[in-house]
Structures are given as C-alpha cells and as structure tokens.
N, C-alpha and C positions, 0 to 999 in steps of 0.2 A: 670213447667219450672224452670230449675236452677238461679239461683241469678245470677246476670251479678259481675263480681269482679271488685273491686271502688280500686281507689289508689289516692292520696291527690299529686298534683299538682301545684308547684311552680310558679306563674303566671311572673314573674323575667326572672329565670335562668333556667325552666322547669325540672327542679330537681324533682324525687318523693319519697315521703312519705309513710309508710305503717299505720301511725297514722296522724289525724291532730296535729298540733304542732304551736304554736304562731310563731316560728322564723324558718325559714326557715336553715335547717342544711349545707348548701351547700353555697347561697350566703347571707346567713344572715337577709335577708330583714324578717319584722315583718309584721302579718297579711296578707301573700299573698298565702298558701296552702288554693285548693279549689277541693272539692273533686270530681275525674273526673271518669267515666265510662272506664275501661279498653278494647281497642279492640282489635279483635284478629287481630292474625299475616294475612298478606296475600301474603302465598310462591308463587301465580302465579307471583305477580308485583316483589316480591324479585329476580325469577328465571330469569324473563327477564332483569334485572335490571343487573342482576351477568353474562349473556350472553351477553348484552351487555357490560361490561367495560371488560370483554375477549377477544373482539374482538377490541377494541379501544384501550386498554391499554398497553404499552411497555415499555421498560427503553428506556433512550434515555442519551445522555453523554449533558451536558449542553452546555459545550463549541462548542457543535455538533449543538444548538438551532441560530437561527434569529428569533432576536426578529423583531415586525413589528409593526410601529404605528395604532392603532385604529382605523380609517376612523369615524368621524363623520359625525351626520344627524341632524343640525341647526335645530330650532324648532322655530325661529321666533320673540323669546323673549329674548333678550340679557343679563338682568338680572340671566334671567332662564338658557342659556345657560354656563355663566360665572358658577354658581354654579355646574350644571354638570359636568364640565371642557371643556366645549368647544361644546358641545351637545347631545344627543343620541350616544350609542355604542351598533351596532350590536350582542345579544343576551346581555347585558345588564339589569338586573332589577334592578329598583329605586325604594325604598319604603318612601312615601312620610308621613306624620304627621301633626299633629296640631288642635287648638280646633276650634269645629264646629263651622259654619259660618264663619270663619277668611278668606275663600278663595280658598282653596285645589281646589275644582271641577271649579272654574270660572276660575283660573290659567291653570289646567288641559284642558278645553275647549278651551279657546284661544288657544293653543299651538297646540290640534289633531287640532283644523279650520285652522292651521297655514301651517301644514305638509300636510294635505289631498290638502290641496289647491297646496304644493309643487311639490307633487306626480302624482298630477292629470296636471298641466302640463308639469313633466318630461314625462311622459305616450304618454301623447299629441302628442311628439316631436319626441319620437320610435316609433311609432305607427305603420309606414311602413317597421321597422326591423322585428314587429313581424310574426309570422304565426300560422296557425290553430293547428299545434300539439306542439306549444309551452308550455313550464314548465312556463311561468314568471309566478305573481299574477292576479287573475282577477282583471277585470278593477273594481275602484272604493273600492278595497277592501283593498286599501293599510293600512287606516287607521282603528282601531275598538274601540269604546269606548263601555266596558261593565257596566252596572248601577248595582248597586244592593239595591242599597236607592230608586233611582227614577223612574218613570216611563220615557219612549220615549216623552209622551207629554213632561211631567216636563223638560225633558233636550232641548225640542226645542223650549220652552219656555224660557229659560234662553240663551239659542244663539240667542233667539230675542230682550229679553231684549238687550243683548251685543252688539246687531247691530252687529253680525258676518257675515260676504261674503256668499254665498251659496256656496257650498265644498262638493263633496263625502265624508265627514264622516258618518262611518258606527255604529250604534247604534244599542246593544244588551241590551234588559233587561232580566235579566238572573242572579241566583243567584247557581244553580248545576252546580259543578264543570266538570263535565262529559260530560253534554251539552257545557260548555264553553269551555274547550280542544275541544268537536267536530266542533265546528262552528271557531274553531280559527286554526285548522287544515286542515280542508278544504278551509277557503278563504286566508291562510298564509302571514299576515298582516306583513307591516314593522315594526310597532306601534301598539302597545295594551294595555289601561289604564282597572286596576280593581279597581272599585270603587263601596264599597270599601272590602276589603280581611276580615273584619268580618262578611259579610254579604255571605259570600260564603260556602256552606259544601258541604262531598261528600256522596252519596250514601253508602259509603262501610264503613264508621262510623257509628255509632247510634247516639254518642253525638249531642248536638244542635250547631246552627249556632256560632261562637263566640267564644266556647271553645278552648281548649288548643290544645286538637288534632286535632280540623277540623282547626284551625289557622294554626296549623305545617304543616299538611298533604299535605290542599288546597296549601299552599304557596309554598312546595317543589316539588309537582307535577307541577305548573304554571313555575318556576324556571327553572324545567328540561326539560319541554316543550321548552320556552326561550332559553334555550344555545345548543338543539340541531336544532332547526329550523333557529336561530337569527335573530326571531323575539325581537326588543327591549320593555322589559316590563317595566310598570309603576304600582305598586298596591301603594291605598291608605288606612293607618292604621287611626283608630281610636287612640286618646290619652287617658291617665288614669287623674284625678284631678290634678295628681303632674305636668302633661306635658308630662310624658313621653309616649312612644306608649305602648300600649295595648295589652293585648299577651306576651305570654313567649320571652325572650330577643334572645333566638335562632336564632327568622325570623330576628334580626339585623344581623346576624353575614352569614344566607343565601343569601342574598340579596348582590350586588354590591355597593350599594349608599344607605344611609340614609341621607332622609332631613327634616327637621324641619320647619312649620312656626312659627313664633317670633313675637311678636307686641301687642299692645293691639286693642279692635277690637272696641273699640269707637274712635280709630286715624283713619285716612283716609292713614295712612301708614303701609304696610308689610312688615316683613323679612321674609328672607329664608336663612337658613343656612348648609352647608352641614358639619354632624358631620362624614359619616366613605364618600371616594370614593376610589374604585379602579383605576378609570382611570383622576384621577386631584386631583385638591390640596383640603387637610381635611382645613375645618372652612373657607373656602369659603362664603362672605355673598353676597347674592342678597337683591335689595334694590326698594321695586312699590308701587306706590301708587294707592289705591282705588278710583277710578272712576266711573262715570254712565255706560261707556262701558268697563269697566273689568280696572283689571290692567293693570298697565302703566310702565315701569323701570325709575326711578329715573338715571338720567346719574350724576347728583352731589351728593351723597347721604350726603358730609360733612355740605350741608347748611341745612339738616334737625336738627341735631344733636346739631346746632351750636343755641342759640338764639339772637335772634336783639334788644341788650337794645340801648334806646337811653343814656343811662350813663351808665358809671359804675357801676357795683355791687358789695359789699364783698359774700364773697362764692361763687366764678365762679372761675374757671381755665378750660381750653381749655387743652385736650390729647390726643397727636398723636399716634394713635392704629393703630391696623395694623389687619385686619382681612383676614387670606388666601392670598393673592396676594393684595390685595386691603388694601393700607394707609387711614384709617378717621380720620377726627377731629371732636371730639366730647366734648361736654360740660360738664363736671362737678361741681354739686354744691352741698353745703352743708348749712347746717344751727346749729348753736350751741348757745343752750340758755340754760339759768337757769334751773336746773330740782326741780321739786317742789317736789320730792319725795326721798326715803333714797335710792332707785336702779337706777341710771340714766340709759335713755332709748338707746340703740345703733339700729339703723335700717339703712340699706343700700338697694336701688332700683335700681336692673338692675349690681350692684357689689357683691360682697361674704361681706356679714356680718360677718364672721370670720376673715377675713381679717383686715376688718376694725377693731374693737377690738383689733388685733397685730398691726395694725400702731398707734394708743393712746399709746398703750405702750412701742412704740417704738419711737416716739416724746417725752414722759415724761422722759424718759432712758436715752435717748440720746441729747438733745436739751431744757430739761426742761421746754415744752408746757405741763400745767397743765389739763387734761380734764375730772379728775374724778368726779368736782358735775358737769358735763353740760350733757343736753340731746346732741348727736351727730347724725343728720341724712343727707343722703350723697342720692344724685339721678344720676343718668346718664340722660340726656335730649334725650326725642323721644322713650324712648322706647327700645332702644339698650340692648342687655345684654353683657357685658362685663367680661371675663374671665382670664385675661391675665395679669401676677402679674406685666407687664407695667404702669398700672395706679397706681399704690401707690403713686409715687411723686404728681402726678396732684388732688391725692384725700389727700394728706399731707398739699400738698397748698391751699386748699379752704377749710379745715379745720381750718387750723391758719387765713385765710384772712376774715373767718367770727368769728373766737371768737376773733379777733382785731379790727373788722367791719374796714379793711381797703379793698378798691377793689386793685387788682392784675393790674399789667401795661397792658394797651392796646395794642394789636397786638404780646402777650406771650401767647408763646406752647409751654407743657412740657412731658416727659415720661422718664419712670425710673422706677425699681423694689427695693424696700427698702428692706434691709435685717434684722437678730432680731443684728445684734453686730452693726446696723447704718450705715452697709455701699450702697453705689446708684449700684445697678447691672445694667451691659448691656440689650439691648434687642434687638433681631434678626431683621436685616433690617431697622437700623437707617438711613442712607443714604435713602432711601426711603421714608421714615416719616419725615427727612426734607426738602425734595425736594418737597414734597405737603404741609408743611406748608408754606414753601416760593413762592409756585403758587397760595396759596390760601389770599397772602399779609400778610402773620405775618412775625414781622421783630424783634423777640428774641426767640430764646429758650433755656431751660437750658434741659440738658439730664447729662446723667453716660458719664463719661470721657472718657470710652473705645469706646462711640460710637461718640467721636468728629471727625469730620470730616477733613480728610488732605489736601483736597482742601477746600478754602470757596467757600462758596454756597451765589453768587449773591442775595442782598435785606435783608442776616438773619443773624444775631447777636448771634453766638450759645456759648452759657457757659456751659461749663463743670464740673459738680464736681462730687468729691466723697465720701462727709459722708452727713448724712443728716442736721447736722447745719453749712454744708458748703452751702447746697443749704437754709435753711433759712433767713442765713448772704446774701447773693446774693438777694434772695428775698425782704431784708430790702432795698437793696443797691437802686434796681430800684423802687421801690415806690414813 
C-alpha cells in the first residue's frame, strides 16, 4: 500500500507546511502546525459544484440590484435575539463558542423549545391551506437539533431538568456528515443546530473526527446545504485554552455570525457576544443569567456591572461603554499598593494590560502621578471584558483615587480615550452613554469635550475636558 502524503497544518489561518516549523509562516502564531493526512481531490463534488455556479452565476449591473431586508425568525430569547441582530435569517449560519459547561447547548435548547413551539402553532393555524400534494415541511419537522456529544436520552433529560413545554423538536443523534445532510434534506427544517461541528466527519476523508479537514469540509458542506435550502444554521465550535474557537480560523470567515460566550462559569451570569454578523451590528452584547430553568436575559444588565457599597470607596469609578448598540455602566476598580519587590507588578482583569502600562506612563508624563514603585491592579466588575480604548479616563480615575485613598464623588460617570501626547479623545455615541447615565440617576460626568453635549441633558452635570490634568484638576475640584 503506498504512504498516504502528510502536510503540516496551521490550526490558526489553515495555512500548510511541507515541514513542521515552530511558527507558523503565514499568520505567525507559534506551535499551532499539526501534521495532517493529505486527501484526495474529489472532481465528482468539484464538477457539480462548477455546473452548478454556471447555471446560477451572471454579472448583473449593481445599480440594476434591490436590495431587500432579511425577514427574521425571533427565537424567543431577547438577549439572544438582540445579539443576532434582531433573530434568525433564512439560510443564515451562526457558529457559536465558548468553554464547556458555561451554557452553549442549554442556551441552544431553550431557543429550538422556543421556535418548534412557534412553528408548530403557525402549522396549526394553515393547516386547511394545505393539501396532499403539497411542497411545505412536514409537520413537526420544522425544527432539528443534531447531538453529537450526547445521546436522545441525555438531551431530554436536560429539557426536563429545564422544565421545557413539550414541543415537536426533532432530535438526531448522529455524528456522519452524509447521514446528517440526508436526514436534514429530507424533512428540510427551518432551524438546524449541529452540535457540535467537531464531533462531525465525512466519510470521503480519512482523517479523524476534529481535524483540520473534516472541520473544513464538514463545515462548508453544511453551509452550502444552508444557503441553498434556507434552511437557518446553527453549528457549535469547541474553544482552544486561549478562548478562541478550535479549528482553522477559515470556518470564522465561512460562517455568517460568530458568537462568543464570555463570563466566568462559577457567576450565575453570561455573556454573549457577537464578534463578526453579516446581518446586524459586530460587538453586540447579550446579557442571562443562570438559573435552575435555563437562562434568563437580564433586561438591566448595568446593575450587574455596577456594585452596592454602602460608602464610598477609593478605587471605584463607574464607565459609560457602549457595547454594539447597547450603553452599560460598568464599574471599575483598582488597587495600588506598595510593591515589595524591584519589578512592580501591572495586572489588569477583563481590560488590556498593555494599555494600562501606557496610561502610567502617560499620567507620569503628563500629570506627574508617580506609579513606578506601586503594584497597580485594575478589574472590571462582573465579569465583562472590555475592549474599547473608552475606558482609559475611568481606569486613570480609580488609579489615582486609590493611590490617594480618596473615593470619587457619588453619582460620577466618566468615559474617554487618553492619548500618548495627554490629550481626552472622543468616543462614538456619546449622546447615548449619557442619556443612560442620567436614567440610571448619575448627576456628573466628565467626558472629551468633543462629545459634550449641545442640548443639556435633564438631572446630569456633564464637564468637558481636554488633556488629561485638565480632567484630574476637575477631579480635585469635586471631591
């Protein structure tokens, strides 16, 4: 029997190698070539593949195009839906993420219980439209949930835990690809979750379940199923240690929506975040919390973020972010103390520790806050991870209010992006971020001057500056 020919595989950016190599020559990452079974070509599926976009394909003048909004299909969960942009979109696929246990498949369950239940009384309601030689879906097959971790028991066991309705959802356990195209093109489902896409291979690979190619393959075969049926897809990815998903970075870039769950999994709180969507707004966050009967959406999500002292504290400042469409206020605190050793320590949780490193040195520069012998460690409250070079002001001010052990004025909200020459940059949809600090009772904020507002805004006290020991002097001022 001839040797099967191996080629080293970028588990990143699916880049290949003809050698293994520490660093990946393409997108750089270290230790991610993993050497993969090369399989052959297969010119029947290419042939069909190239006859069909022959017959589909034509130029067309753009200006010639109407465009046409998306029709969504609610799913029940409003947190969930807001992240998608508004819900389900017909041949649509969502590749969902996050580390095990945090929720993916109890999220995913509620929602098919949510939609079969939808479907099954739309059904109800046309029932005497339809007739015997009709094309619609069969009854009860609107929904499909395929397992490939658990078994039938296991999942209807955890819709009892849930205390879920009884619902025509339809459950496949099934992990060949080929079976699951046929069973999903025969009862041609609205909705089809795969759960989850490492557990899936195809017969026409050799590789094992997990790999690079049955990830690729599986994915782009289920995809093209999806956008020519419209049926809307759901697959769920494994994550790698770091967080990120599992598998070559490709299936990001195949897929319509990438979501992310965010949280730690001893809080009885989740996120969900959406990092790419084609049909709604990117960094979208949804906001549930863990319950005995599944998740729940959090309709406030700024009193999670926020905490309830009963006094003051130094190192707290409250910062109005803005995630996707949705203004939070979220808490920031720091703490800075003595370091007992010749490298003081810099750690930041839920912010960019780089970051913080250039705001020290941009307070010392600029404002002559001294913080080279203190340890400096900075948290975001709840959990949240925060991205958005916004919080620098609010993480400037709970750095000086704890190495002065003074606490910050009560009912002050701030945001701002500090720059390295000192001066407060704007940040997109200020008007918005103080329209929610002053519904949620704060009556001061300081922001970058270019986002002060030209109308006042009823109950809030807004100061404007623009370098950063303009806003410390302001600082002193209210204290």
């Amino acid at each position: 029997m001839a040797r099967s020919k191996t080629a080293f595989v970028c588990t990143e950016c699916g880049a290949q190698a003809v050698r293994w190599q520490g660093q990946c020559p393409q997108c750089q990452a270290w230790n991610t070539l993993v050497e993969t079974v090369l399989e052959p070509a297969a010119p029947a599926a290419g042939s069909r593949f190239a006859a069909l976009a022959g017959e589909t394909s034509r130029l067309q003048a753009l200006s010639a195009l109407e465009p046409r909004e998306e029709p969504r299909q609610p799913t029940g969960l409003d947190e969930f839906d807001r992240v998608l942009g508004g819900g389900l979109v017909a041949g649509g696929v969502v590749l969902i993420g996050g580390d095990p246990g945090i929720g993916k498949s109890t999220l995913l369950l509620q929602a098919l219980s949510n939609l079969a239940s939808i479907n099954d009384a739309g059904s109800g309601r046309h029932a005497a439209q339809r007739t015997a030689g009709s094309t619609s879906r069969p009854e009860g097959a609107s929904v499909i949930y395929v397992s490939g971790e658990e078994s039938g028991e296991q999942v209807a066991l955890r819709a009892q835990r849930l205390q879920l309705p009884p619902s025509p959802l339809q459950m496949l356990a099934e992990i060949n690809l080929e079976r699951i195209l046929h069973t999903l093109r025969e009862a041609r489902p609205r909705v089809a979750v795969i759960d989850s896409i490492q557990t899936v291979y195809s017969e026409t690979l050799q590789s094992a379940p997990g790999s690079v190619a049955q990830v690729r393959e599986c994915a782009a075969q289920l995809t093209r199923f999806a956008k020519q049926s419209g049926t809307s897809l759901i697959l769920v990815g494994h994550v790698t240690k770091d967080g990120t998903l599992a598998g070559p970075r490709v299936l990001e870039h195949i897929v319509d929506t990438v979501l992310y769950f965010e949280g730690d999994t001893h809080s009885s709180f989740r996120l969900i975040r959406a990092f790419k969507n084609r049909f709604g707004a990117v960094n979208e966050l949804g906001v549930f919390a863990m319950t005995e009967r599944g998740l729940r959406g959090v309709s406030n999500p700024s009193a999670i973020f926020l905490s309830q002292h009963s006094q003051q504290v130094a190192g707290s400042c409250v910062l109005i972010t803005q995630e996707g469409t949705r203004p939070l206020l979220v808490e920031v605190q720091a703490l800075v103390d003595s370091s007992q050793s010749p490298n003081p320590r810099r750690l930041s949780v839920g912010l960019e520790q780089n970051r913080l490193a250039m705001l020290l040195a941009v307070m010392h520069r600029h404002a002559g806050v001294v913080c080279f012998d203190q340890d400096v460690f900075v948290n975001a409250v709840g959990g949240v991870k925060i991205t958005e070079p916004a919080a620098d002001l609010a993480i400037l001010f709970s750095i000086v209010s704890s190495l002065r052990d003074r606490p910050l004025k009560r009912g002050l909200a701030v945001f701002g992006e500090v720059g390295l020459a000192g001066e407060i940059r704007p940040a997109p949809r200020g008007q918005e971020r103080l329209k929610e600090a002053a519904k949620l009772g704060f009556d001061t904020a300081i922001v970058p001057r270019a986002n002060a507002p030209k109308q006042p805004i009823e109950g809030l006290n807004v100061i404007a500056v623009e370098r950063v020991e303009e806003a410390l002097e302001q600082l002193r001022d209210l204290a």
